[in-house]
CHARMM internal coordinates of N, CA and C (Angstrom, degrees):
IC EDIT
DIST 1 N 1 CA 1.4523
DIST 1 CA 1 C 1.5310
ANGL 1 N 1 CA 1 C 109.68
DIST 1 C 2 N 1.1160
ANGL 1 CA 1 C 2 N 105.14
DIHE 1 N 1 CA 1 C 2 N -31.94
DIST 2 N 2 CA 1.6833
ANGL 1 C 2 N 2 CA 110.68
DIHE 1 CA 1 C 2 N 2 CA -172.61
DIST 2 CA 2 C 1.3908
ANGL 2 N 2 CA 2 C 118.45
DIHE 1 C 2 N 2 CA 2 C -87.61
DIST 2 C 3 N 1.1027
ANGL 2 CA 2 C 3 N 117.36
DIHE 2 N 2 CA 2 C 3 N -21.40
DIST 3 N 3 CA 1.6789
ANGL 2 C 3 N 3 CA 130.32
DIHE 2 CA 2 C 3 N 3 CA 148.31
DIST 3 CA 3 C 1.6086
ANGL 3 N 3 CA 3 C 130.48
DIHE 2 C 3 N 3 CA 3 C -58.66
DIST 3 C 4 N 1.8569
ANGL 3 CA 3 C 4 N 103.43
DIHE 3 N 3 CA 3 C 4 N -43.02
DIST 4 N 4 CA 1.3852
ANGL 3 C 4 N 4 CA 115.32
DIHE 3 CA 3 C 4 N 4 CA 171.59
DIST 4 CA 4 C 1.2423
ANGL 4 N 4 CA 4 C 110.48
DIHE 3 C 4 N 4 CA 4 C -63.17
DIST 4 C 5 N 1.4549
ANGL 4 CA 4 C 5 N 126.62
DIHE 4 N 4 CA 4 C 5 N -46.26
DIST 5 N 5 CA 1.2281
ANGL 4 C 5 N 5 CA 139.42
DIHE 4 CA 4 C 5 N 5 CA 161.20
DIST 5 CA 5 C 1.3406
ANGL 5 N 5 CA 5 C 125.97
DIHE 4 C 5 N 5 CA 5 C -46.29
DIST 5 C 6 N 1.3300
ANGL 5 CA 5 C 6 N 125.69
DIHE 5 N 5 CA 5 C 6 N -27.69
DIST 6 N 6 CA 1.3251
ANGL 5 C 6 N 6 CA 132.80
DIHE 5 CA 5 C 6 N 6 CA 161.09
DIST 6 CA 6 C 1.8281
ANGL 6 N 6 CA 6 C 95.36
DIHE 5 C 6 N 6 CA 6 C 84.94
DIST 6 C 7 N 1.1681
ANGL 6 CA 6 C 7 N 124.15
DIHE 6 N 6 CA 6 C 7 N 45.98
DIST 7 N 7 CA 1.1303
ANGL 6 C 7 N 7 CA 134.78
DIHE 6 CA 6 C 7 N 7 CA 178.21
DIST 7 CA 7 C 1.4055
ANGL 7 N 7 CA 7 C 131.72
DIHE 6 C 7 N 7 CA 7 C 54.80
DIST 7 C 8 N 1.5436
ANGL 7 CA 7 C 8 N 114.73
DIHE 7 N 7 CA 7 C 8 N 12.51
DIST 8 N 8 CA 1.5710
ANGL 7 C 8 N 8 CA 132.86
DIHE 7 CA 7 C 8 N 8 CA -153.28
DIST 8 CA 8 C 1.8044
ANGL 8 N 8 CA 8 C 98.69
DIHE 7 C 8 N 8 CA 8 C -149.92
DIST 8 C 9 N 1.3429
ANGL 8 CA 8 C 9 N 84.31
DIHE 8 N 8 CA 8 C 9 N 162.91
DIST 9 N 9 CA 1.7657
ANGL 8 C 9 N 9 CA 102.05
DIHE 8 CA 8 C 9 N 9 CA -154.24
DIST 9 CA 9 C 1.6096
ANGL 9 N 9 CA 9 C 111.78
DIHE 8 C 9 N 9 CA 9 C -79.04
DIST 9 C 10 N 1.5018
ANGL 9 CA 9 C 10 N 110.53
DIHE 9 N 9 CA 9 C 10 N 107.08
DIST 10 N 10 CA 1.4725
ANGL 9 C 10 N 10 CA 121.23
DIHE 9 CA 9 C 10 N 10 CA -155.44
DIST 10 CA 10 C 1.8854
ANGL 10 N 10 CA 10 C 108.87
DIHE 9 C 10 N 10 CA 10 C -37.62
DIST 10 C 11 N 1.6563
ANGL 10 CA 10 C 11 N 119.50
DIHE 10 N 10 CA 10 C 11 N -10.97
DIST 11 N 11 CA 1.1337
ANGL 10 C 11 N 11 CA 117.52
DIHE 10 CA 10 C 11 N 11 CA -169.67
DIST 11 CA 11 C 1.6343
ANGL 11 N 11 CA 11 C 112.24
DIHE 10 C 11 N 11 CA 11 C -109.47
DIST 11 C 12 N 1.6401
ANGL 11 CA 11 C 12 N 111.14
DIHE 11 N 11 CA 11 C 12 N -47.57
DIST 12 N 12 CA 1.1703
ANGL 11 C 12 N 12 CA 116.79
DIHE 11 CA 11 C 12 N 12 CA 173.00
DIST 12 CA 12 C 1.5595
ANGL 12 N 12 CA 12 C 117.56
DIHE 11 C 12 N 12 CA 12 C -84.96
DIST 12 C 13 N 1.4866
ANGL 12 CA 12 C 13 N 112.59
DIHE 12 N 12 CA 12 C 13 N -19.56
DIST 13 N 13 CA 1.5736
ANGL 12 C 13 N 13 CA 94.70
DIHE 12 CA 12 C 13 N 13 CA -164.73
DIST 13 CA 13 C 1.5249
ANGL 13 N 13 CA 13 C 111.90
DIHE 12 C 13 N 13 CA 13 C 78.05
DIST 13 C 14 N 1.8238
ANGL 13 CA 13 C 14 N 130.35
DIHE 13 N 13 CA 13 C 14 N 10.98
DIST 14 N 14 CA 1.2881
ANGL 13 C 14 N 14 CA 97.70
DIHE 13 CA 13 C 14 N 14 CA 153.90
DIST 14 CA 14 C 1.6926
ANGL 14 N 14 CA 14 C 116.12
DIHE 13 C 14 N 14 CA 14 C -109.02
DIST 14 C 15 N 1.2117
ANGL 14 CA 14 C 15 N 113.18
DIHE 14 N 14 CA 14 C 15 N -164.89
DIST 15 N 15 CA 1.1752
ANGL 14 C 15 N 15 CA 113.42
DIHE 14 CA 14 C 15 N 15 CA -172.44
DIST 15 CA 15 C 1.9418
ANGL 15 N 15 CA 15 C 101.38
DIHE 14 C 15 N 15 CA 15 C -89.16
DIST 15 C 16 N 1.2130
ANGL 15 CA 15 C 16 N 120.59
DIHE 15 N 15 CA 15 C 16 N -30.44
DIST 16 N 16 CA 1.2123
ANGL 15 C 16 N 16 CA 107.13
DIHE 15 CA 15 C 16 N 16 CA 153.20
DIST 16 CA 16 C 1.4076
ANGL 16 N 16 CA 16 C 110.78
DIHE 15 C 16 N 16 CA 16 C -176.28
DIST 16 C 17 N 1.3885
ANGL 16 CA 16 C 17 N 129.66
DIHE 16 N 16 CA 16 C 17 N -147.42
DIST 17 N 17 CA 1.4247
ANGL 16 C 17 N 17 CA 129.16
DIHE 16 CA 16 C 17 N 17 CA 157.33
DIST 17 CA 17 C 1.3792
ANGL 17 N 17 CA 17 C 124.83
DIHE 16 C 17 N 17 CA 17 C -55.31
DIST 17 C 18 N 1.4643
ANGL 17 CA 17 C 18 N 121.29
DIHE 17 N 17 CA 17 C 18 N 95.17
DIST 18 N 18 CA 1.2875
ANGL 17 C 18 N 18 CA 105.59
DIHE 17 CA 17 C 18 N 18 CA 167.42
DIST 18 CA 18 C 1.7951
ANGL 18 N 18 CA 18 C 143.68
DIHE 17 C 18 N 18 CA 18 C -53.90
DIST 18 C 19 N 1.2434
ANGL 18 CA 18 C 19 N 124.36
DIHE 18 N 18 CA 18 C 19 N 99.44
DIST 19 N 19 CA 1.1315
ANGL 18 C 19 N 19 CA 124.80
DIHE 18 CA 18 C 19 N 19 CA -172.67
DIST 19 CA 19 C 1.3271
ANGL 19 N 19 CA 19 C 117.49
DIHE 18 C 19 N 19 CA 19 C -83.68
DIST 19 C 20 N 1.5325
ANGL 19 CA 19 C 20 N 132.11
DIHE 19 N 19 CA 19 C 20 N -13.96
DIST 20 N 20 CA 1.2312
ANGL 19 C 20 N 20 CA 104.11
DIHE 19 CA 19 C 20 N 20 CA 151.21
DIST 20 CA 20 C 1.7352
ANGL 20 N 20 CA 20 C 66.15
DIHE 19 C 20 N 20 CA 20 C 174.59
DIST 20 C 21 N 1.3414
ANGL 20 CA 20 C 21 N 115.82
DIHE 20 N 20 CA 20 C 21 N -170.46
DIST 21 N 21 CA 1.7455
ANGL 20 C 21 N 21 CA 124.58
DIHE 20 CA 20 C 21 N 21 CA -152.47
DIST 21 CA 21 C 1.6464
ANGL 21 N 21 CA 21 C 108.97
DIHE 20 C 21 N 21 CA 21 C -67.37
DIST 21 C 22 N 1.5943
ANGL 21 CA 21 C 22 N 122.74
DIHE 21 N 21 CA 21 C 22 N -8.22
DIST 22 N 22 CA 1.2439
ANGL 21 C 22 N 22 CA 125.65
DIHE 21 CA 21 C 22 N 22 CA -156.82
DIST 22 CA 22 C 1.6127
ANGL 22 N 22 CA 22 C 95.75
DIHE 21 C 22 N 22 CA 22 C -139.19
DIST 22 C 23 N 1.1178
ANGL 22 CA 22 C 23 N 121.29
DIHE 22 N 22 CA 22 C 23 N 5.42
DIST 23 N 23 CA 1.9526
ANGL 22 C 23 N 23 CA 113.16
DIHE 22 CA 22 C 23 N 23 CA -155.96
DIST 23 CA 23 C 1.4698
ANGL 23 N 23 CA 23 C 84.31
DIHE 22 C 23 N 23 CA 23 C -136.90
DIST 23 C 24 N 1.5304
ANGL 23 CA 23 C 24 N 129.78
DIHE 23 N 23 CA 23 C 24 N 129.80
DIST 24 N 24 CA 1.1781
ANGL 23 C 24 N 24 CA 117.80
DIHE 23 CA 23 C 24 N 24 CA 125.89
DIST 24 CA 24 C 1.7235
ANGL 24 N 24 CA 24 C 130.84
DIHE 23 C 24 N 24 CA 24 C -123.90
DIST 24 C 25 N 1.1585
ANGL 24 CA 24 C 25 N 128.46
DIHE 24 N 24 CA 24 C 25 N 144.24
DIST 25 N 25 CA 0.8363
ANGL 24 C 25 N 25 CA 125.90
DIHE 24 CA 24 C 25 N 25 CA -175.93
DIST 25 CA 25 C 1.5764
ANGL 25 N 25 CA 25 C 131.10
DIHE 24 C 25 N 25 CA 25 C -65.32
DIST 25 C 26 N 1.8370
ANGL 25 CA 25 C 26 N 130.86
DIHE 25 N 25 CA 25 C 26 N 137.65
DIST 26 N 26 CA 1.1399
ANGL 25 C 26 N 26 CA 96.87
DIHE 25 CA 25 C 26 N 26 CA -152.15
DIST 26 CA 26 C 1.6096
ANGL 26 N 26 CA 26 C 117.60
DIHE 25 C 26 N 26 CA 26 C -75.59
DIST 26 C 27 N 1.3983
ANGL 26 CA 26 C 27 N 114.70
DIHE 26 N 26 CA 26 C 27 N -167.09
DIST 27 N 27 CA 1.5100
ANGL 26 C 27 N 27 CA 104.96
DIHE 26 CA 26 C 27 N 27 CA 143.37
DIST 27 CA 27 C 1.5259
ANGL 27 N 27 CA 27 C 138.96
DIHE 26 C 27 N 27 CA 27 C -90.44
DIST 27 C 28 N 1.5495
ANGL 27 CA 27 C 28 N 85.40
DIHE 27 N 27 CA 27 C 28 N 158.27
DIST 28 N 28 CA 1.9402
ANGL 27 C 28 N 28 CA 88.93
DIHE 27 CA 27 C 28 N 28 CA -174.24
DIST 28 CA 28 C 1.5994
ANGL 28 N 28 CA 28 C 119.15
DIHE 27 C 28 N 28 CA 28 C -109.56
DIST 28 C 29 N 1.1075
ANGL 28 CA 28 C 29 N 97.56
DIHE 28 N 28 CA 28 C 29 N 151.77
DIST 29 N 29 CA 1.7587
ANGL 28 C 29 N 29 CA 126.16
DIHE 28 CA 28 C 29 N 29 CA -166.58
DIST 29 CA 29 C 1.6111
ANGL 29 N 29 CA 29 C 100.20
DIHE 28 C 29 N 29 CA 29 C -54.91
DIST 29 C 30 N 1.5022
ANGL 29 CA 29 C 30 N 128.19
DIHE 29 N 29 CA 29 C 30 N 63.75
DIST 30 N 30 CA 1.4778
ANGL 29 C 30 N 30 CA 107.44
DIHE 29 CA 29 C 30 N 30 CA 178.12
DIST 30 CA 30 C 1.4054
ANGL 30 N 30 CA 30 C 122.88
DIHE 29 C 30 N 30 CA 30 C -82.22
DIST 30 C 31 N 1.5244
ANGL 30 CA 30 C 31 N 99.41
DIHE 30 N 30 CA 30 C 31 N 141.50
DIST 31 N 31 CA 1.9873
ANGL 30 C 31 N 31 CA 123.34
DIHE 30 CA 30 C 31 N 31 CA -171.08
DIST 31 CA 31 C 1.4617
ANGL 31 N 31 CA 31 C 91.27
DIHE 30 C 31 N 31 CA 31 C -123.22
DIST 31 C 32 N 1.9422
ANGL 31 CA 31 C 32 N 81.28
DIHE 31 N 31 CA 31 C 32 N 169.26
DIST 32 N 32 CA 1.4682
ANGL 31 C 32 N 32 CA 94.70
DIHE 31 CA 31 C 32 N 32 CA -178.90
DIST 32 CA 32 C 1.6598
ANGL 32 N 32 CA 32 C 93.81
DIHE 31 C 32 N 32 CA 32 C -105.71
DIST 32 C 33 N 1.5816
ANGL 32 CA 32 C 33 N 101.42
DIHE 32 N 32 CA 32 C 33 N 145.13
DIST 33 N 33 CA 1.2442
ANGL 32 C 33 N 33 CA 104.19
DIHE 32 CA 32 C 33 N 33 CA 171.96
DIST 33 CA 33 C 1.1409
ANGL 33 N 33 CA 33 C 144.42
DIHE 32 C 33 N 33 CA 33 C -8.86
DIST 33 C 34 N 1.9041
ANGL 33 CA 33 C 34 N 91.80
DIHE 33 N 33 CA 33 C 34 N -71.60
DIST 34 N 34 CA 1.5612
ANGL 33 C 34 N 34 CA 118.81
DIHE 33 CA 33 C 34 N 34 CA -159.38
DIST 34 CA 34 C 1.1121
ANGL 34 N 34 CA 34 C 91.47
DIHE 33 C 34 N 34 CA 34 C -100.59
DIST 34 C 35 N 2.1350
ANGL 34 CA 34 C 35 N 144.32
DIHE 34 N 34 CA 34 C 35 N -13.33
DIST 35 N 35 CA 1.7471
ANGL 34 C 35 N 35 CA 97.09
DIHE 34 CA 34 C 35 N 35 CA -159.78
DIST 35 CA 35 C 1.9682
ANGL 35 N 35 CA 35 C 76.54
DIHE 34 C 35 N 35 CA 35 C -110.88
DIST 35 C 36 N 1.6244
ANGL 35 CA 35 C 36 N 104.99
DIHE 35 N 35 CA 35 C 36 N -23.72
DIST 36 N 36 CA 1.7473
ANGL 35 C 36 N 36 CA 103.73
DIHE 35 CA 35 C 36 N 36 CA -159.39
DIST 36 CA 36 C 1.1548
ANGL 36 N 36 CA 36 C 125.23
DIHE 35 C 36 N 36 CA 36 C 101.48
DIST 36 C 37 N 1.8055
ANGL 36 CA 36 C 37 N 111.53
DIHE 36 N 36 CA 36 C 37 N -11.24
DIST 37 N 37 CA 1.1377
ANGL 36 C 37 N 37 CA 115.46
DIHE 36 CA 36 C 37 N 37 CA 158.48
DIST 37 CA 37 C 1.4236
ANGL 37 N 37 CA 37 C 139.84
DIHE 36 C 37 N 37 CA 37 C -39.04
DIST 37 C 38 N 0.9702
ANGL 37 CA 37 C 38 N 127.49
DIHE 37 N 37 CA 37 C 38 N 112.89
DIST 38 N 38 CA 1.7415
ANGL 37 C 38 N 38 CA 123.70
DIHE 37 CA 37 C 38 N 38 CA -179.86
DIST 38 CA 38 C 1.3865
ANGL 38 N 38 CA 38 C 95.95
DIHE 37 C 38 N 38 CA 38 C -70.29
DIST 38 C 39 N 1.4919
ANGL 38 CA 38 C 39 N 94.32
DIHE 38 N 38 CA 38 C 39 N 137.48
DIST 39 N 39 CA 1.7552
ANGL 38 C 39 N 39 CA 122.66
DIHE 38 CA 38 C 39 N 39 CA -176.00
DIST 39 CA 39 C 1.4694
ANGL 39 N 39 CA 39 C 126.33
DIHE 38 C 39 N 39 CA 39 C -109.93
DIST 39 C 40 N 1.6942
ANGL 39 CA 39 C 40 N 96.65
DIHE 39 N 39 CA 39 C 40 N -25.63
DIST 40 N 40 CA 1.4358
ANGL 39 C 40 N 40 CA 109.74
DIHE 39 CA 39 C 40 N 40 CA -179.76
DIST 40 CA 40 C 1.5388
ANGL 40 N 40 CA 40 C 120.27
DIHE 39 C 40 N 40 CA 40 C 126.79
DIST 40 C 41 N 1.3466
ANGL 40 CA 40 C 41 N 126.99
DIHE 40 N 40 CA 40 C 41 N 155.86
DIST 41 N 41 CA 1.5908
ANGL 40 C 41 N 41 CA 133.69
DIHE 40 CA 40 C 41 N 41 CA -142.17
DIST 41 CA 41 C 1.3914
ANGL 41 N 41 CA 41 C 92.77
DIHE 40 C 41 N 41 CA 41 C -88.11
DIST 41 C 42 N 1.3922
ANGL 41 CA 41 C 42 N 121.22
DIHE 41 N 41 CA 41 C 42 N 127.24
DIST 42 N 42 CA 1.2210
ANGL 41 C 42 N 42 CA 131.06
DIHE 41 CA 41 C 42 N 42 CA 159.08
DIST 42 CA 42 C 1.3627
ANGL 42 N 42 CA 42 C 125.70
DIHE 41 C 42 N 42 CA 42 C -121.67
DIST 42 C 43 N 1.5777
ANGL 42 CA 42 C 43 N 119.76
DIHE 42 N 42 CA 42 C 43 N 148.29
DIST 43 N 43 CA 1.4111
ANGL 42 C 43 N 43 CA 123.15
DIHE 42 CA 42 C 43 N 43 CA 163.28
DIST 43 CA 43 C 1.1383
ANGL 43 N 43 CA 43 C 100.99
DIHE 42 C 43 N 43 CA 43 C -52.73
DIST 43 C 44 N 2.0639
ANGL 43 CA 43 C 44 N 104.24
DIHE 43 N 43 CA 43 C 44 N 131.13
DIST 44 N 44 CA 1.7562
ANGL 43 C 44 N 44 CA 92.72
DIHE 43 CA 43 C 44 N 44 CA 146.11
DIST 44 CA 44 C 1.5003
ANGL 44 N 44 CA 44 C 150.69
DIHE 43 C 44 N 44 CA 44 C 3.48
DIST 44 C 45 N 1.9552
ANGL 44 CA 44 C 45 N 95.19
DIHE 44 N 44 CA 44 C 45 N -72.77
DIST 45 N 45 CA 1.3908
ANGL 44 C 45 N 45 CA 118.26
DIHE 44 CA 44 C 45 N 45 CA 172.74
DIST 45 CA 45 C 1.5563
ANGL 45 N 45 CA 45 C 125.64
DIHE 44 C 45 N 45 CA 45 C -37.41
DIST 45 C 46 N 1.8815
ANGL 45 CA 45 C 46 N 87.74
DIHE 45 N 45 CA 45 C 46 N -54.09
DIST 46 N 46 CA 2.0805
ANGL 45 C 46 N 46 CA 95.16
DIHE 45 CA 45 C 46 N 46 CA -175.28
DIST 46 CA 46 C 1.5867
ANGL 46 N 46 CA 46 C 102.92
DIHE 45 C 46 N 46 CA 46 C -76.78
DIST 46 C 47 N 1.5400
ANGL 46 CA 46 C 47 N 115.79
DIHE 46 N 46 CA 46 C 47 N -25.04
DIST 47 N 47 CA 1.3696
ANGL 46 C 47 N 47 CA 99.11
DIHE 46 CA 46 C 47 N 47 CA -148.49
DIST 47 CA 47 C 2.0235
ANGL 47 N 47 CA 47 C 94.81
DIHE 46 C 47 N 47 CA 47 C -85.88
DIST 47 C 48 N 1.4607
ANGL 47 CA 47 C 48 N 96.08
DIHE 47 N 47 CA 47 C 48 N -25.25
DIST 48 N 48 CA 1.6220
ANGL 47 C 48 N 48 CA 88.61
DIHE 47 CA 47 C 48 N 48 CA 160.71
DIST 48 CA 48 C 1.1121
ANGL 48 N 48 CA 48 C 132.97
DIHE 47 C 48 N 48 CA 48 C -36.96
DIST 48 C 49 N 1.7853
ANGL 48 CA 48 C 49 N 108.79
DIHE 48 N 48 CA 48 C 49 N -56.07
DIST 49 N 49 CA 1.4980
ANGL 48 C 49 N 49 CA 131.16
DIHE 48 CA 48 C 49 N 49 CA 173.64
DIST 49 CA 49 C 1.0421
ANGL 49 N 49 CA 49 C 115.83
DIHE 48 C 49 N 49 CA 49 C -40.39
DIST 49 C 50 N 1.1938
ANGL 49 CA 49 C 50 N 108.53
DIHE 49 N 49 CA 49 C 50 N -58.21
DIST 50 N 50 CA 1.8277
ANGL 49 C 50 N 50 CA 110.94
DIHE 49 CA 49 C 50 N 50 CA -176.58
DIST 50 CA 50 C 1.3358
ANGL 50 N 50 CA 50 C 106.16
DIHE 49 C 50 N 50 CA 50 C -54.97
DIST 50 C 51 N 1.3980
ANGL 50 CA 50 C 51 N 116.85
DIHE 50 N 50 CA 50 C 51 N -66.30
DIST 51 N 51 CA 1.8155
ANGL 50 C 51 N 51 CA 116.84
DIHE 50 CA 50 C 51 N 51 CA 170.81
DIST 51 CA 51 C 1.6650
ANGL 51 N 51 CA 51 C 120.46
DIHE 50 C 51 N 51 CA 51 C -24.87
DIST 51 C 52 N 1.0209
ANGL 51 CA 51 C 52 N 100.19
DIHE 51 N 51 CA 51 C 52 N -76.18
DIST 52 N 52 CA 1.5732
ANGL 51 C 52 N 52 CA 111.36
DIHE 51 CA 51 C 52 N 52 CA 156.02
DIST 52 CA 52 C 1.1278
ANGL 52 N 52 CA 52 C 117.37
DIHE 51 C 52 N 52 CA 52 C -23.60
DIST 52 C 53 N 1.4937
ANGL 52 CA 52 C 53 N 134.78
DIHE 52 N 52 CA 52 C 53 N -79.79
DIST 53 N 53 CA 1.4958
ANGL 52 C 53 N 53 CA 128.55
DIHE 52 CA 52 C 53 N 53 CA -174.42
DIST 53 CA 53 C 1.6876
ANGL 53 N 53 CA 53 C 101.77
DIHE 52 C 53 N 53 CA 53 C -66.70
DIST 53 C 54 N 1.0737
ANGL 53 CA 53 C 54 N 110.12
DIHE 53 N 53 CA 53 C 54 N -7.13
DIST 54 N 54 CA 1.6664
ANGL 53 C 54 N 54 CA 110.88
DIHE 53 CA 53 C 54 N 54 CA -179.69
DIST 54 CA 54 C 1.7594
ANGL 54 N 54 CA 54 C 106.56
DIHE 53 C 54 N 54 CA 54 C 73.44
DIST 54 C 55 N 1.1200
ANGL 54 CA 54 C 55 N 93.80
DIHE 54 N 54 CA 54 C 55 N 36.55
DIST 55 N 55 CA 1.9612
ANGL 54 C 55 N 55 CA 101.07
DIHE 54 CA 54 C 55 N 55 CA 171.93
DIST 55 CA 55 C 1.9126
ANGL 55 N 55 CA 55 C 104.41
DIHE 54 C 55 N 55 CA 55 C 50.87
DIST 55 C 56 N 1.3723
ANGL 55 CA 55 C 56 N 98.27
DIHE 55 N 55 CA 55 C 56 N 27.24
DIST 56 N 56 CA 1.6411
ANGL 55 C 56 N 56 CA 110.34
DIHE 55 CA 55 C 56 N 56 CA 158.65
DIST 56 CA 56 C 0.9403
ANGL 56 N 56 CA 56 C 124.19
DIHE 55 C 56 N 56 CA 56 C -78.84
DIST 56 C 57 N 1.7474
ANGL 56 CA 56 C 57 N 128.13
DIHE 56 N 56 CA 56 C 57 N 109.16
DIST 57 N 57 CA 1.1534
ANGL 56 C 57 N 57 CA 121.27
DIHE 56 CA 56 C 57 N 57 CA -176.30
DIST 57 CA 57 C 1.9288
ANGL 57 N 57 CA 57 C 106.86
DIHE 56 C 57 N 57 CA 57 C -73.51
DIST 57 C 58 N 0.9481
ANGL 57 CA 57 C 58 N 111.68
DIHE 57 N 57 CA 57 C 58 N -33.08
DIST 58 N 58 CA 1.3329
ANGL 57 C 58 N 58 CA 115.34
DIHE 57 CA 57 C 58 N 58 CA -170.42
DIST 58 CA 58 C 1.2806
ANGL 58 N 58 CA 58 C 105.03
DIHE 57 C 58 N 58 CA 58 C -60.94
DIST 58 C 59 N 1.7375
ANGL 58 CA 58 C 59 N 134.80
DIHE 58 N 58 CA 58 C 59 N -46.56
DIST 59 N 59 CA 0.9910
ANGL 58 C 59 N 59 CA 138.39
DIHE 58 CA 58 C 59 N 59 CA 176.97
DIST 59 CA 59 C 1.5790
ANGL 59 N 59 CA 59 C 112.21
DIHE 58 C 59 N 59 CA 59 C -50.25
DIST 59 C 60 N 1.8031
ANGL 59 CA 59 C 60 N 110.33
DIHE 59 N 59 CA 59 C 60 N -59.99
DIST 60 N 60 CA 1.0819
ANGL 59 C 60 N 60 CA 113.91
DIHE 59 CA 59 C 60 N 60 CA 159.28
DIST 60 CA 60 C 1.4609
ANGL 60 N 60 CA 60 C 129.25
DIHE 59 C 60 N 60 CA 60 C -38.40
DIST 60 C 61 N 0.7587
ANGL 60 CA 60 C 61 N 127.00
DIHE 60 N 60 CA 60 C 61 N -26.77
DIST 61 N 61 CA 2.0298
ANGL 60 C 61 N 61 CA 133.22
DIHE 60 CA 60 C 61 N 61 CA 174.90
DIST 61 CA 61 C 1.3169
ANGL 61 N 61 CA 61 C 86.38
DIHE 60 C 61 N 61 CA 61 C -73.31
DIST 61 C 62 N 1.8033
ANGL 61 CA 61 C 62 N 120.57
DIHE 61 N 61 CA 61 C 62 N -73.79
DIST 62 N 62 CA 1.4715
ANGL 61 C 62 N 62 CA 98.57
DIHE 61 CA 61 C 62 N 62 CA -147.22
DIST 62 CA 62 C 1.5460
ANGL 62 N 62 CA 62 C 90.54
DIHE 61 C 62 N 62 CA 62 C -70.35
DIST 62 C 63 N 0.8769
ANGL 62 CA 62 C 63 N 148.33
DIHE 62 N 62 CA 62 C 63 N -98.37
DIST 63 N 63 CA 1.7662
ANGL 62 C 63 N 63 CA 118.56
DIHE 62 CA 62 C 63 N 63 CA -155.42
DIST 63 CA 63 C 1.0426
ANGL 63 N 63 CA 63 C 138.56
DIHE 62 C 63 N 63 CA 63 C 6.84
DIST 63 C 64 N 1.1301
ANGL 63 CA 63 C 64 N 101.22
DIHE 63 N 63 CA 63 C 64 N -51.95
DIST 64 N 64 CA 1.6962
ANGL 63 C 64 N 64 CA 121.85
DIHE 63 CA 63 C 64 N 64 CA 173.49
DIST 64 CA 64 C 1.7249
ANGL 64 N 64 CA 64 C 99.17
DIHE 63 C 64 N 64 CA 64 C -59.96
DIST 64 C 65 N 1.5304
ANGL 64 CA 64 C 65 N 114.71
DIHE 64 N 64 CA 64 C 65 N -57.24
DIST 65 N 65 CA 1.4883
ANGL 64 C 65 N 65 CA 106.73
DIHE 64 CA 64 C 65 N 65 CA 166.24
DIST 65 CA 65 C 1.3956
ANGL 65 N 65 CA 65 C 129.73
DIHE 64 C 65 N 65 CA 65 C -37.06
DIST 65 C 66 N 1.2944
ANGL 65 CA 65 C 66 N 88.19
DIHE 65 N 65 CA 65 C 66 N -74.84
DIST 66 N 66 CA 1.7343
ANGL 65 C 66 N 66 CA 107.47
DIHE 65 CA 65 C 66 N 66 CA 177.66
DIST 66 CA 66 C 2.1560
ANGL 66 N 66 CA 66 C 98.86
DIHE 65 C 66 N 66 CA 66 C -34.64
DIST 66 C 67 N 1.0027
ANGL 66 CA 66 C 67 N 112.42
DIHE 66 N 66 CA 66 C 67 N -87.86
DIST 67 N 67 CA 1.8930
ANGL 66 C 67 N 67 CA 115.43
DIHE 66 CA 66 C 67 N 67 CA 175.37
DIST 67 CA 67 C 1.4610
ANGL 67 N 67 CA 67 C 93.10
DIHE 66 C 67 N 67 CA 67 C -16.32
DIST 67 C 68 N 1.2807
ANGL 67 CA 67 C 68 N 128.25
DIHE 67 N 67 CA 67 C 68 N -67.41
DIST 68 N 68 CA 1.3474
ANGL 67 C 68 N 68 CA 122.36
DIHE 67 CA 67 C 68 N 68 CA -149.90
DIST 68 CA 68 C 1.2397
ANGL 68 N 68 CA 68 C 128.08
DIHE 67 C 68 N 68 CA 68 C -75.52
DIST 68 C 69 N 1.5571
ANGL 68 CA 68 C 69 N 109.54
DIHE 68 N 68 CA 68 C 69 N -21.20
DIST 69 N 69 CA 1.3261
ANGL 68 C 69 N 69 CA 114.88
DIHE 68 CA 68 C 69 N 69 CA 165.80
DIST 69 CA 69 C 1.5349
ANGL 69 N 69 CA 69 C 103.85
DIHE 68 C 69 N 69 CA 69 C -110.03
DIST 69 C 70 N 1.2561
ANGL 69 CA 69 C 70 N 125.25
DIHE 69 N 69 CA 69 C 70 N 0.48
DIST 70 N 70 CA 1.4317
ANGL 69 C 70 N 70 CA 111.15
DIHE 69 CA 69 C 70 N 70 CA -178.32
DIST 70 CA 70 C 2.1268
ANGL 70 N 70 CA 70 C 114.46
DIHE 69 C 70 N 70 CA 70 C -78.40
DIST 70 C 71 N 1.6033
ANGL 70 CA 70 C 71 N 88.25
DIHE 70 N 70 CA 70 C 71 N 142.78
DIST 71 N 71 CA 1.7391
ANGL 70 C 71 N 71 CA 85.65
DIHE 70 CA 70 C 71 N 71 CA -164.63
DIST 71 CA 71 C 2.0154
ANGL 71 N 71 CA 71 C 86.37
DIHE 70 C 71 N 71 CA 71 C -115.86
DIST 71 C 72 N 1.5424
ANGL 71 CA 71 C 72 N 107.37
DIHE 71 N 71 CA 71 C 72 N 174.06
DIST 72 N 72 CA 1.4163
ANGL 71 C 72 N 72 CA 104.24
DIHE 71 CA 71 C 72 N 72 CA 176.89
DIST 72 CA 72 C 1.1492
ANGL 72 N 72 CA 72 C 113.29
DIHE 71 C 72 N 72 CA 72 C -101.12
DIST 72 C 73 N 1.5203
ANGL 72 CA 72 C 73 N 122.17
DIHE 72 N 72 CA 72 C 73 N 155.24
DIST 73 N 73 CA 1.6197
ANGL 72 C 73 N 73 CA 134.14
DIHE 72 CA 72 C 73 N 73 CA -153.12
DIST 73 CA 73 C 1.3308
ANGL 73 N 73 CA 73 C 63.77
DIHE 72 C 73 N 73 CA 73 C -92.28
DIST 73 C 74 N 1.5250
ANGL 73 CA 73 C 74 N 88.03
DIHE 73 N 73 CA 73 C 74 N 149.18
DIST 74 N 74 CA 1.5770
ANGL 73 C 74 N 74 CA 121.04
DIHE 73 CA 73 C 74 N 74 CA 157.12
DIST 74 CA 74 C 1.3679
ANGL 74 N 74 CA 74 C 127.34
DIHE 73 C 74 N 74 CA 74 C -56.63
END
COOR INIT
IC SEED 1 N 1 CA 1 C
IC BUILD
């Protein structure tokens, strides 16, 4: 899997959590909740994300919305 992957995090493209200019952290084994299926190697960072939105794609879209139209308060 970690070869197919090309050694970097199936979502971002990095090689993993950066821990500071010399350290990175590895990647992790992401599954789906409910079946346990392995899904594929993620950074820390994304595979949090997914947890977080609770592996909602819908949630995931509007985010993706929200970023795309979001502008900065003055």
């Amino acid at each position: 899997m970690l070869e197919r992957q090309n050694h970097v995090c199936a979502i971002c493209h990095e090689i993993g959590f950066k821990m500071n200019d010399h350290v990175y952290d590895t990647l992790c084994v992401d599954h789906c909740h409910e079946t346990g299926i392995v899904r594929g190697l993620l950074c820390n960072n994304c595979n949090r994300a997914l947890g977080l939105m609770k592996d909602d794609i819908n949630r995931l879209k509007n985010a993706i919305s929200y970023l795309e139209g979001a502008t900065t308060i003055p």
